[in-house]
C-alpha positions as CSV (number, residue, x, y, z in Angstrom):
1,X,6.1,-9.7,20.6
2,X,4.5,-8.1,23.5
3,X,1.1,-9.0,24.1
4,X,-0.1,-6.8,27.7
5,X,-2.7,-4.5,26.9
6,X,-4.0,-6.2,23.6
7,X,-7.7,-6.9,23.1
8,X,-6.5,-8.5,20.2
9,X,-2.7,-10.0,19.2
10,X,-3.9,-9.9,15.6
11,X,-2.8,-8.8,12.8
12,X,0.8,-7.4,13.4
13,X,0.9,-3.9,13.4
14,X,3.6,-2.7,10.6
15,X,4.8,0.9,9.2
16,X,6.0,1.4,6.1
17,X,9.3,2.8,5.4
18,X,9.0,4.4,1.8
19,X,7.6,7.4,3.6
20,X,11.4,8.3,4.4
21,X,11.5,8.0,0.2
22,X,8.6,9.2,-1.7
23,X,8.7,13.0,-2.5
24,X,12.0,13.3,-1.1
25,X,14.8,14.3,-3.2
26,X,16.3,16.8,-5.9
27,X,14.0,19.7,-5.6
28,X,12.8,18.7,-2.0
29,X,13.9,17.7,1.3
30,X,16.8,14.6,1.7
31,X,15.7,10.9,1.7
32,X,15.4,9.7,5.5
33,X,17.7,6.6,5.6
34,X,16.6,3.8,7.0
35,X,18.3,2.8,9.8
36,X,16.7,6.3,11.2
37,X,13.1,5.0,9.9
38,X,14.0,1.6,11.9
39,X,14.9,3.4,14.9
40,X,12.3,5.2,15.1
41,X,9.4,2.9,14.5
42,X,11.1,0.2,17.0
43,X,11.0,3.6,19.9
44,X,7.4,4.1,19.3
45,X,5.7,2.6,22.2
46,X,2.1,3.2,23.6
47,X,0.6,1.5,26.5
48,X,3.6,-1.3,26.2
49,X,2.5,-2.6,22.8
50,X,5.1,-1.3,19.6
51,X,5.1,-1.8,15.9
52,X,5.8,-5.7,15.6
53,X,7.0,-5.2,11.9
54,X,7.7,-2.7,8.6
55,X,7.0,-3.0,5.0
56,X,9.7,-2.0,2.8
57,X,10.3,0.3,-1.0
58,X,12.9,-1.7,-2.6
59,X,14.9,1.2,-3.9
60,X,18.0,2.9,-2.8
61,X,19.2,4.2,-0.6
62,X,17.1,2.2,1.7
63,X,17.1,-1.7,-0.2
64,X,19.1,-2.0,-3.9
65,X,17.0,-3.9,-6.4
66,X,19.9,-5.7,-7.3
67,X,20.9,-6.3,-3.2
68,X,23.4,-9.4,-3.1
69,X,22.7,-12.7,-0.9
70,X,25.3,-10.8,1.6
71,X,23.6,-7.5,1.2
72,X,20.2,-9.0,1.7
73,X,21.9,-10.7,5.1
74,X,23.1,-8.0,6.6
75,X,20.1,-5.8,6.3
76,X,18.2,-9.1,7.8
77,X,20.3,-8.1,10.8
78,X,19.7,-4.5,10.9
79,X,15.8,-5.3,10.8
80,X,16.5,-8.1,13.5
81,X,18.7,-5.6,16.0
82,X,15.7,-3.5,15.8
83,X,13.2,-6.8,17.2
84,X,11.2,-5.9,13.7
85,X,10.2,-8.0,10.9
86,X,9.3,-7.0,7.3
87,X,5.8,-8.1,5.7
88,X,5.0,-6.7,2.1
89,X,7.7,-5.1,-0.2
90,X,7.1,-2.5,-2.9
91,X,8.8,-3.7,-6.6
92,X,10.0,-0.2,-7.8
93,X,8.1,-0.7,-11.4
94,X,7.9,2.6,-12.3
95,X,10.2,3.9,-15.5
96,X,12.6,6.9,-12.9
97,X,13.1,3.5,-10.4
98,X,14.0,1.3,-13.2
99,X,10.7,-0.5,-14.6
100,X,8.9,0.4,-17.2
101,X,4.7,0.8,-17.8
102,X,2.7,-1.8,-17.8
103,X,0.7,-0.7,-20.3
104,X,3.8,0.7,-22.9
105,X,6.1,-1.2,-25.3
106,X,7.1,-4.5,-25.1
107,X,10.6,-3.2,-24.0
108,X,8.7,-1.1,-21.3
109,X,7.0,-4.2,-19.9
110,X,9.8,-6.1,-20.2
111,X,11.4,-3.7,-18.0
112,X,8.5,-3.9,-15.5
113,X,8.3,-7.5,-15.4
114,X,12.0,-7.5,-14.6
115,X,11.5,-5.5,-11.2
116,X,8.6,-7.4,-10.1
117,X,11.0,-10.6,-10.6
118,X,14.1,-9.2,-8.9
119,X,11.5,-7.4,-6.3
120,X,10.3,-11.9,-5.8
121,X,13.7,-12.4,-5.4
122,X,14.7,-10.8,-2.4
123,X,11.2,-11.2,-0.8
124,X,12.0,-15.0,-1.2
125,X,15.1,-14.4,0.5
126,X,13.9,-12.2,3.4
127,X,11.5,-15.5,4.3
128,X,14.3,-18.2,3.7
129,X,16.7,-15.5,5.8
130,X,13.4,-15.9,8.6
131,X,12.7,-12.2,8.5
132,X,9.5,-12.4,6.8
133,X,6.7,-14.4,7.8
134,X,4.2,-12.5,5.7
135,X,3.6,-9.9,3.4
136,X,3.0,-9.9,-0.6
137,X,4.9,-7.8,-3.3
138,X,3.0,-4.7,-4.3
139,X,2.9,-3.3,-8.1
140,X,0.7,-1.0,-10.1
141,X,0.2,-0.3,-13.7
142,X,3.2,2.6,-13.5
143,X,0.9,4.6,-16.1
144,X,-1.0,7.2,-16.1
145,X,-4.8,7.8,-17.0
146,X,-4.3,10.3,-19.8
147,X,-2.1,7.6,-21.5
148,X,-4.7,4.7,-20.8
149,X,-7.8,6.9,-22.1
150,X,-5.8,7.1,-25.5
151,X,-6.9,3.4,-25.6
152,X,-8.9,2.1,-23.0
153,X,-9.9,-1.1,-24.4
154,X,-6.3,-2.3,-25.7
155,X,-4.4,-0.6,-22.7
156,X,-6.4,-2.7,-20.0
157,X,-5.6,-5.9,-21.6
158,X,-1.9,-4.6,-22.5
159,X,-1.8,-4.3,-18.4
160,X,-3.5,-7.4,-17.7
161,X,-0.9,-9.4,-20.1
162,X,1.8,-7.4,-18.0
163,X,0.7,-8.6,-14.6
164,X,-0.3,-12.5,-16.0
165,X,3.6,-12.4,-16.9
166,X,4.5,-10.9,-13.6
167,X,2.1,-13.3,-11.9
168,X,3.6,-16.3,-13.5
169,X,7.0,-14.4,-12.2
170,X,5.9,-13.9,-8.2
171,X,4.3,-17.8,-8.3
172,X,8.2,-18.9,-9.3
173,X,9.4,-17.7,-6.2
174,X,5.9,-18.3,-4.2
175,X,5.0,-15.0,-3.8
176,X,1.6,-13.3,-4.6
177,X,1.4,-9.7,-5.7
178,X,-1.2,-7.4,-4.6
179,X,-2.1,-4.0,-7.2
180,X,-2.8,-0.7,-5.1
181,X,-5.4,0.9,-6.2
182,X,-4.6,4.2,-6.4
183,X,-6.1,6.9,-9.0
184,X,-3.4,7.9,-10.7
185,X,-2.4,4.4,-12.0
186,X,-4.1,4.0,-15.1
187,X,-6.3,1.0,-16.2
188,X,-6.8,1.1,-12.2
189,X,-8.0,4.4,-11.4
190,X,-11.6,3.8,-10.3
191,X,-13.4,0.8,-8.4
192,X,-15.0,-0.4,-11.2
193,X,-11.5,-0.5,-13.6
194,X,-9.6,-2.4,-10.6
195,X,-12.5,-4.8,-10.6
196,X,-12.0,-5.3,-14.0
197,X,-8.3,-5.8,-14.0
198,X,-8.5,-8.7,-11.6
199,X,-11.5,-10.1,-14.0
200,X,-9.0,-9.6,-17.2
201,X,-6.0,-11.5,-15.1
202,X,-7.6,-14.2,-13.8
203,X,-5.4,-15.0,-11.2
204,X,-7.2,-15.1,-7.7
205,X,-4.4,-17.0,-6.2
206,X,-1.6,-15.0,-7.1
207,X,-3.0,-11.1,-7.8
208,X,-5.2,-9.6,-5.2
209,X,-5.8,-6.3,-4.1
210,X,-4.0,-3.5,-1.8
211,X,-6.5,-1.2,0.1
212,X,-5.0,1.5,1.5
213,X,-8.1,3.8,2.9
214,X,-6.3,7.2,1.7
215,X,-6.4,6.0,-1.8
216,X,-9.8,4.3,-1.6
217,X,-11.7,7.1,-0.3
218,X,-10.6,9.1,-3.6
219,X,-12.3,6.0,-5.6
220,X,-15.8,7.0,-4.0
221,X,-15.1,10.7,-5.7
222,X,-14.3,9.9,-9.3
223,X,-11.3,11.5,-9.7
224,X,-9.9,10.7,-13.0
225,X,-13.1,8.0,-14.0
226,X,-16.1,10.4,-12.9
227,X,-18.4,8.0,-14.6
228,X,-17.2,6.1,-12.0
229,X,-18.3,8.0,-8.6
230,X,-20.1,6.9,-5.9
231,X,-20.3,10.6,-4.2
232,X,-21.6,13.6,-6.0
233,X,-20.0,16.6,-7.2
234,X,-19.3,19.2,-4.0
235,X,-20.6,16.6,-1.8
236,X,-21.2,17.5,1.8
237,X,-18.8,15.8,4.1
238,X,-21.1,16.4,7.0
239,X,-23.4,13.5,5.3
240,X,-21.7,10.6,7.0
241,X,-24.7,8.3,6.1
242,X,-24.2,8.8,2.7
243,X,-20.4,8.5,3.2
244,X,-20.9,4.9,4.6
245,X,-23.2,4.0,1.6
246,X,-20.1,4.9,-0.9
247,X,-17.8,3.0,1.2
248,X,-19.9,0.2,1.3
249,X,-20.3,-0.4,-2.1
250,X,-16.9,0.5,-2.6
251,X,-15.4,-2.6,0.1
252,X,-18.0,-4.9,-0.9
253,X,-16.7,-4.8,-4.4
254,X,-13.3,-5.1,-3.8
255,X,-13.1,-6.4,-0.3
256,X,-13.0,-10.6,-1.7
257,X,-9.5,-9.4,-3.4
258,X,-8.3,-7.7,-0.8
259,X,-5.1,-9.5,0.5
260,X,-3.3,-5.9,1.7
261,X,-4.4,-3.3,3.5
262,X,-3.3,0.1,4.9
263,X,-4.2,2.5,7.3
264,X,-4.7,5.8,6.1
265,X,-6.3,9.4,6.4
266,X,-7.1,11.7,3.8
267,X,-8.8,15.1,3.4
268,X,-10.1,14.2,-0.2
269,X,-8.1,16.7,-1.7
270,X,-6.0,16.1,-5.0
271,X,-2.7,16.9,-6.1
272,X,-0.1,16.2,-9.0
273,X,0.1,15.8,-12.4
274,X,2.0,13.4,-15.2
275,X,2.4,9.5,-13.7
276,X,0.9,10.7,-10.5
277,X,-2.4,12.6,-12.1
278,X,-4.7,14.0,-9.6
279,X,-3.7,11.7,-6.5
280,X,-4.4,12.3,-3.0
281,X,-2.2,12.9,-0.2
282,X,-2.0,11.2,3.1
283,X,-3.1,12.7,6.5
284,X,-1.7,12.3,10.1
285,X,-4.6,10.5,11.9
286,X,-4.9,13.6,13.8
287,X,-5.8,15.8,10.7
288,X,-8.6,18.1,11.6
289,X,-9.7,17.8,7.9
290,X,-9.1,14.3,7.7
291,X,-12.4,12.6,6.2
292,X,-11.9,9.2,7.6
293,X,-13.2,7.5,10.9
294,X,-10.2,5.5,10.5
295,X,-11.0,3.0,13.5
296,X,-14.7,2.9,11.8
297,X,-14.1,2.6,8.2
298,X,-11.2,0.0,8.6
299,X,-14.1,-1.9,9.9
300,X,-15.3,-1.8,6.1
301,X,-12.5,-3.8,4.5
302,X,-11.5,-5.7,7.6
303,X,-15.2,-7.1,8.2
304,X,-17.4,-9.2,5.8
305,X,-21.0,-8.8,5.1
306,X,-21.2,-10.7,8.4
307,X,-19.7,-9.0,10.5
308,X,-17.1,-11.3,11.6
309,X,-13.0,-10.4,10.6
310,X,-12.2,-11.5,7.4
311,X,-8.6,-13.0,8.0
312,X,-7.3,-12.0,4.9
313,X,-4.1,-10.5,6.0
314,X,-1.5,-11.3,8.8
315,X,-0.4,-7.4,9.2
316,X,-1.9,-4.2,8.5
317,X,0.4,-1.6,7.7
318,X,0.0,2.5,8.1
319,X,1.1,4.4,5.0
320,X,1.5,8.4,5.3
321,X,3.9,9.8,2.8
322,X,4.9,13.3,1.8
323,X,5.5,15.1,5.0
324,X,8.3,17.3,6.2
325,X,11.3,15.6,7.8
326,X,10.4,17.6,10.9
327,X,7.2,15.6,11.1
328,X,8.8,12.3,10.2
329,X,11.7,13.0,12.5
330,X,9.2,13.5,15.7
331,X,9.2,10.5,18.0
332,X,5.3,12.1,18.4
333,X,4.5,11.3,14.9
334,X,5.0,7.6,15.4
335,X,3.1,7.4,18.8
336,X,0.0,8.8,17.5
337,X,0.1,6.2,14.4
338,X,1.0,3.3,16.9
339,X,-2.0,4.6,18.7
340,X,-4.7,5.0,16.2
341,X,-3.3,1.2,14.6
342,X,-3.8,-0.2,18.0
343,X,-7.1,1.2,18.3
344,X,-8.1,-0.5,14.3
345,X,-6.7,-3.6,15.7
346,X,-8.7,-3.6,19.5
347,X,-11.4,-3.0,16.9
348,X,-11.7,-5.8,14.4
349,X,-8.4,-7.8,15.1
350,X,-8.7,-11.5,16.1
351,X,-6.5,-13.7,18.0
C-alpha cells in the first residue's frame, strides 16, 4: 500500500465493480467483465497513491452466487495479481438475479434469505482466502414503493422479519449486513422509513446502514415518501445553507448506523420505474450539474456532532453506475474518481 503523498492512510480507498454490471445488458450496452474493471482500477494512479481495494456484485459474469471453493480461489488470485483487495460484497437479492422480495411471499423471502446466505458464504471465504480484511454484505428490501404503500404497516414488519432471518444468516458466517438506502427500495425509501427499519430489526450489531451520497441526497427531496422531505418542492439549489440543514438532519439521523459508505454525485434528478421507481442516477464528480460538494458533504456522514472522524468504516468506496462503456473504458474516468476519493480522505481520514 503506498503511503507518499497521503495526509491520511485511512480508510482504504475502494471502487466498486458492479458499475461494469448494472444497466448493462439485453437492450443496452455489453457487461464490462471484470478482469477489465480490475485492470483498470489497479492503472489508476494520481500523485503515487491508487485504489488500495474493490467491492464486488456477486452475480455473473463477474462472481457466480454459487462460485465453488476452487472458483472462489482462483478469483482470490486474479484480485491479488492486481495488488487489490475486496471490502463489501453485494448479495444479488433481487427476483431477475435470483432472490426474491423481502416483503413478498414466504417462497419469495425464502428466496432472498437464500442469497444473502450464499452471498455470507463466499464473503467468509474471501477473508479465510486473506483477500478481505473488511467490508460488510449489502442487501435491500428488493421491492418497490408502490407494492409497500399497498400495506405499509404489515409490509415494514414483513421486511424486518426478512432481514432478522437474514441477520441470524450473516452472524453464522460473522458477517454483518448493511441495507442501502436508496428510494426505490420500498419499506426504505425515505430517512424516516430506514430509521424505522433498523428500529423494527433490532439488530445494531449485525444490520447497519450503507450511505451512499447519490442516494442520500434524493432522501432530503422526498421522492416517493414526500411527507418525508427535508427540501421543498422546486427548491433552489443555489441555497446551499439550506442544503446543509437537510443534510444535517438527514446524517444525524442515520449517521449512528452507518457502517458503509459511498462516494457519490448526483444532479437530483429521477429516473425509472417498476423495482427501480423514481431513482437517481450517479454523476462523474466532475458533473457540472452535480449538487454535491462531495469533499464537503462526505464530511457529514464521516464526522460526528464533534467534529472528530467517526471510525465506522475501514474503506470508503466510490459508486457511479449507468454510464457508457466509453466512459467506463477511459483510463481518465478512474483518475478523476481516484482524485476526488483522495481528496474525501486528506479531508476527514485518520491514521
Amino acid at each position: 500500500m503506498k503511503t507518499e503523498g497521503r495526509k491520511h492512510t485511512a480508510p482504504a480507498l475502494h471502487n466498486a465493480m458492479w458499475p461494469g454490471l448494472v444497466g448493462k445488458g439485453p437492450g443496452s450496452e455489453p457487461p464490462i467483465d471484470l478482469n477489465t474493471m480490475l485492470r483498470l482500477t489497479a492503472e489508476a494512479e494520481v500523485d503515487g497513491i491508487r485504489f488500495d481495494g474493490v467491492d464486488l456484485f456477486l452475480f455473473e459474469p463477474h462472481v457466480n452466487i454459487d462460485a465453488s471453493d476452487d472458483d472462489l480461489q482462483r478469483l482470490r488470485d486474479k484480485i491479488a495479481s492486481q495488488k487489490l483487495v475486496v471490502g463489501s460484497v453485494v448479495a444479488p437479492v433481487w427476483e431477475p438475479t435470483g432472490g426474491g422480495s423481502a416483503m413478498g411471499t414466504m417462497e419469495e423471502r425464502q428466496r432472498f434469505v437464500t442469497q444473502v446466505k450464499k452471498a455470507c458464504r463466499i464473503a467468509k471465504k474471501l477473508r479465510e482466502l486473506g483477500i478481505r480484511p473488511y467490508g460488510v454484505v449489502r442487501i435491500d428490501s428488493a421491492g418497490s414503493p408502490v407494492e409497500w404503500a399497498k400495506d405499509p404497516s404489515g409490509t415494514s414488519k414483513r421486511v424486518a422479519d426478512t432481514f432478522r432471518e437474514a441477520c441470524a444468516v450473516a452472524e453464522d458466517s460473522g458477517e454483518r449486513l448493511a441495507a442501502e438506502g436508496e428510494i426505490c427500495w420500498g419499506a426504505m425509501h425515505s430517512w424516516k422509513l430506514m430509521l424505522e427499519m433498523f428500529e423494527l430489526v433490532n439488530r445494531p450489531k449485525t444490520l447497519g446502514f450503507q450511505a451512499d451520497m447519490a442516494h442520500t441526497l434524493l432522501f432530503t427531496l422526498g421522492y416517493n415518501a414526500p411527507e418525508d422531505s427535508l427540501l421543498p418542492e422546486n427548491f433552489d439549489w443555489s441555497d446551499s445553507d439550506q442544503l446543509d440543514a437537510a443534510l444535517r438532519i438527514l446524517t444525524d439521523a442515520l449517521r449512528p448506523w452507518t457502517i458503509d459508505f459511498h462516494v457519490a454525485q448526483n444532479d437530483a434528478t429521477v429516473k425509472g420505474s417498476g423495482s427501480h421507481d423514481k431513482t437517481g442516477r450517479h454523476c462523474l464528480p466532475n458533473d457540472p450539474n452535480g449538487k454535491l460538494d462531495i469533499v464537503r458533504h462526505a464530511g457529514f456522514w464521516m464526522r460526528d456532532k464533534n467534529n472528530a472522524p467517526t471510525r465506522a468504516f475501514q474503506h470508503i468506496c466510490w459508486d457511479g453506475c449507468m454510464f457508457p462503456n466509453a466512459t467506463m473504458t477511459s483510463p481518465g474516468t478512474w483518475r478523476d474518481i481516484l482524485r476526488v476519493m483522495i481528496a474525501v480522505r486528506d479531508a476527514h481520514g485518520w491514521e
